[in-house]
C-alpha positions as CSV (number, residue, x, y, z in Angstrom):
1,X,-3.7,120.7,-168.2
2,X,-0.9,118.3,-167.1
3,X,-0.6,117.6,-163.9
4,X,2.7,119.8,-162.8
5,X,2.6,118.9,-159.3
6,X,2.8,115.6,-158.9
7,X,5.3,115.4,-161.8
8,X,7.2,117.8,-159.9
9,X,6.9,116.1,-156.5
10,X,8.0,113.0,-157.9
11,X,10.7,114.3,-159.5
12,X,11.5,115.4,-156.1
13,X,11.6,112.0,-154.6
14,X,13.4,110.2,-157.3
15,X,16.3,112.9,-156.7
16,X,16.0,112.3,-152.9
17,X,16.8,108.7,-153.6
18,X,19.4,109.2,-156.3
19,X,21.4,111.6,-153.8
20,X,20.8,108.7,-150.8
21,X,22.4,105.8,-153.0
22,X,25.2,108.3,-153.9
23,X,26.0,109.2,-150.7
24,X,25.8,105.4,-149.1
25,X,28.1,104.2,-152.2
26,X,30.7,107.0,-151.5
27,X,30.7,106.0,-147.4
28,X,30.7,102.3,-148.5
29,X,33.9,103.1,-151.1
30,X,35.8,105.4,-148.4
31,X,35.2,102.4,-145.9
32,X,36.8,100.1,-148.6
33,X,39.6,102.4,-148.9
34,X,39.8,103.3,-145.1
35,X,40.6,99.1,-144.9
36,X,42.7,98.7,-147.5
37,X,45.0,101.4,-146.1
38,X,45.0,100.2,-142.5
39,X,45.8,96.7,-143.6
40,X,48.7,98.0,-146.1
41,X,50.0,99.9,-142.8
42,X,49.6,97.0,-140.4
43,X,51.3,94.7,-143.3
44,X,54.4,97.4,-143.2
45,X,54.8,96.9,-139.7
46,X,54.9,93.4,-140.0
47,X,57.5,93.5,-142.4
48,X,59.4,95.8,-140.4
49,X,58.9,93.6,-137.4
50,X,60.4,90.8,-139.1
51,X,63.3,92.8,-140.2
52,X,64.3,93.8,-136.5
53,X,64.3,89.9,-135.4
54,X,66.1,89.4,-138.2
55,X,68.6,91.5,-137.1
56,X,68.5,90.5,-133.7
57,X,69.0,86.8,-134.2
58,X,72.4,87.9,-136.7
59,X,73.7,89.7,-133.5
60,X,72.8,86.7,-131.2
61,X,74.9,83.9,-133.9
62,X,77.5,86.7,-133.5
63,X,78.1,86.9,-130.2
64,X,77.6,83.1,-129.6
65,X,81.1,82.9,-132.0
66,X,82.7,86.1,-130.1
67,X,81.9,84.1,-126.9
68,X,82.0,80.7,-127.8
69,X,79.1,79.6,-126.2
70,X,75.7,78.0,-127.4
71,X,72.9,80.3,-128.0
72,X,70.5,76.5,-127.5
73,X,72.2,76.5,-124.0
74,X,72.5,80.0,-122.7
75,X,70.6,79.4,-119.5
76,X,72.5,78.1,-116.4
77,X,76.2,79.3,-116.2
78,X,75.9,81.7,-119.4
79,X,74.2,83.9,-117.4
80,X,76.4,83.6,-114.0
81,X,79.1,84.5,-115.9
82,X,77.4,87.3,-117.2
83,X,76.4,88.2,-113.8
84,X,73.0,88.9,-114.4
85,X,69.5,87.2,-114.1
86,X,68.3,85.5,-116.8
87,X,64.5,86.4,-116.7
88,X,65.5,90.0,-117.4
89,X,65.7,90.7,-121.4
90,X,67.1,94.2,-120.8
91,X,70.8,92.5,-119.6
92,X,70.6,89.9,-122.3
93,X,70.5,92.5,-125.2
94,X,72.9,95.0,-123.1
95,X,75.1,92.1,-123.4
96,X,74.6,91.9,-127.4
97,X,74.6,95.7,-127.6
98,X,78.1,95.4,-129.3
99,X,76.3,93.1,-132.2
100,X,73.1,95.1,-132.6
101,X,74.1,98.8,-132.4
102,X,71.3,100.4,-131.7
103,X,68.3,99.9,-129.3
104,X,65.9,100.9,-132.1
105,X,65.8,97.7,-133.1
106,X,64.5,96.3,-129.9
107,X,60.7,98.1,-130.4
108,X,58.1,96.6,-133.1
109,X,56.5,99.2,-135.4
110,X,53.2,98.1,-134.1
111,X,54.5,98.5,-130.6
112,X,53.3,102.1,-128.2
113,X,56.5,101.1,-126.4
114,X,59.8,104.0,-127.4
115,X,63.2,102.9,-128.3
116,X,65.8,104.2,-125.7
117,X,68.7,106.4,-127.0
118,X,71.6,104.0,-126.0
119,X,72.4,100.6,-124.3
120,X,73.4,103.0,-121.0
121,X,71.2,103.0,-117.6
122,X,68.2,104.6,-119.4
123,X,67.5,101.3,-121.2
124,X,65.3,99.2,-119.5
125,X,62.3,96.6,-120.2
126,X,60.2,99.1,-121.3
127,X,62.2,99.7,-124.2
128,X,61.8,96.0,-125.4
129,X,59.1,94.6,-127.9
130,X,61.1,90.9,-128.1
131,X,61.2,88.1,-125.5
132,X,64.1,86.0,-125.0
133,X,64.5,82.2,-124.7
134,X,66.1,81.4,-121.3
135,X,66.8,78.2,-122.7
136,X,65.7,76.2,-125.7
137,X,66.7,72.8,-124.5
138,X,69.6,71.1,-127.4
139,X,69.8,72.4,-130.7
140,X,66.9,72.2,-132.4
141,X,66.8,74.9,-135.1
142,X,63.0,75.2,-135.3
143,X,62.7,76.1,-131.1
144,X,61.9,79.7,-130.4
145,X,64.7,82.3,-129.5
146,X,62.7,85.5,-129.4
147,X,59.7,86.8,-131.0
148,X,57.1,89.3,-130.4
149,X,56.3,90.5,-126.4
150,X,52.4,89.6,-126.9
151,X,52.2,85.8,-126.5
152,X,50.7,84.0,-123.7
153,X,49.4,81.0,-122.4
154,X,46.3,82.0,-120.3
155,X,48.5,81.1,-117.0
156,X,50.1,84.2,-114.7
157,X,53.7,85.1,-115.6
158,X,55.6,84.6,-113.0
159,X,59.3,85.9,-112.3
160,X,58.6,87.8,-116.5
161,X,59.3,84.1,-116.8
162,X,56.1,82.9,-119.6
163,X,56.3,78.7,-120.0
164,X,55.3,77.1,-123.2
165,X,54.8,74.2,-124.2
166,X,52.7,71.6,-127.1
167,X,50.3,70.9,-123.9
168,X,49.4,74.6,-122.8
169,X,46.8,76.6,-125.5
170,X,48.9,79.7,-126.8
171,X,48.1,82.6,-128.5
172,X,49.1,86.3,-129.0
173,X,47.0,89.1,-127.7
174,X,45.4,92.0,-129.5
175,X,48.3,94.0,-128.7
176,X,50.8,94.8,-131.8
177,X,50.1,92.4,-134.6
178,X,46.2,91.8,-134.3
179,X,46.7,88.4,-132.9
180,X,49.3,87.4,-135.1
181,X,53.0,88.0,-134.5
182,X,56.6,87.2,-135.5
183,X,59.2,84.7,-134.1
184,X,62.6,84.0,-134.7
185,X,63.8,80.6,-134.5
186,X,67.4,78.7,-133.2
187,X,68.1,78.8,-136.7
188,X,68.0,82.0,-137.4
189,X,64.7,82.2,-139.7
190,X,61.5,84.1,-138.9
191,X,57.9,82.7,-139.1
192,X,54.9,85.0,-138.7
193,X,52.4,83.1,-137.0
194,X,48.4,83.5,-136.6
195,X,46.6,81.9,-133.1
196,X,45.9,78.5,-135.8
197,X,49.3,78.2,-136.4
198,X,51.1,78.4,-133.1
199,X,50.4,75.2,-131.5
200,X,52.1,73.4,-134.8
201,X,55.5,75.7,-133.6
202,X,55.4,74.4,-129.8
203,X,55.1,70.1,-131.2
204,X,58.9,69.6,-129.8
205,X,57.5,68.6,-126.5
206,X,60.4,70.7,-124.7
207,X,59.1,73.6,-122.6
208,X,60.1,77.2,-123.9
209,X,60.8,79.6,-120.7
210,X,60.3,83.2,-122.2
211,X,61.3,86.0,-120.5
212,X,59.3,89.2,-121.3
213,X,59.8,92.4,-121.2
């Protein structure tokens, strides 16, 4: 007679350890797929990022014609005769509200921060993703005018006012873009930048003065 039990209880295992492959290839595929899709979403954000400081930096070359003033200059007296302080981004976009329309732009898609409804007294710092370049020294097209809220320099902010400079480490936090983020240039053009990249950006020797939100 043939042995029926073992055959049986090895047909047994053999099944056990078709099922366990299956199951550990389906968890490793749905982990594959999990990736991709969070990458493809964090990409989108990016993108849309971009688009906002694009939009941003449009309204800013339009209200430096309107106002015939320099966007490289727009510390000192700019702000006077705006009456308000310059380390506050909130009163630098009020004062472009005209040239950006809405305040939706003003909040990255990768951001927890909300958009406020209008440019009115509800719209404050908190509504902000985007610094703002006190001053950029003369006009070099490749200094910083705005870019994403995460950047720092390992030193306390003081005054919302963030220094930067070629002799300071920088870098972006883990907040938003996954240590990468977006800038817009005195030019006009965007560059998304990883941690590598960023010291490259700050070579003009000049110190950039951010103000955060």
């Amino acid at each position: 007679m043939k042995p029926l039990g073992r055959h049986h209880s090895a047909r047994v295992g053999f099944t056990l350890v078709e099922l366990l492959v299956t199951v550990l290839t389906i968890g490793l595929l749905v982990s594959l797929l999990l990736t991709a899709l969070y990458n493809q979403k964090a990409r989108s954000r990016l993108i849309r990022c971009t688009s906002n400081l694009k939009q941003i930096g449009m309204g800013f070359s339009t209200w430096a014609l309107d106002e015939g003033k320099s966007l490289a200059k727009r510390g000192g007296t700019n702000g006077a005769s705006l009456g308000f302080e310059l380390a506050q981004p909130v009163h630098w976009f009020q004062a472009l509200s005209n040239e950006l329309v809405s305040p939706i732009i003003l909040v990255c898609p990768a951001d927890t921060r909300k958009p406020a409804p209008d440019f009115g007294s509800s719209f404050s710092n908190t509504n902000i993703s985007y610094f703002f370049s006190m001053y950029s020294g003369d006009l070099n097209p490749e200094w910083l005018l705005s870019g994403d809220r995460n950047l720092t320099n390992g030193r306390s902010i003081e005054n919302g006012v963030l220094p930067l400079s070629s002799n300071w480490p920088a870098g972006w936090t883990h907040e938003l873009h996954n240590r990468r983020g977006n800038v817009l240039l005195n030019d006009g053009s965007i560059q998304q930048l990883a941690i590598s990249r960023l010291p490259a950006a700050l070579q003009s020797g000049a110190t950039n003065r951010l103000a955060l939100p």
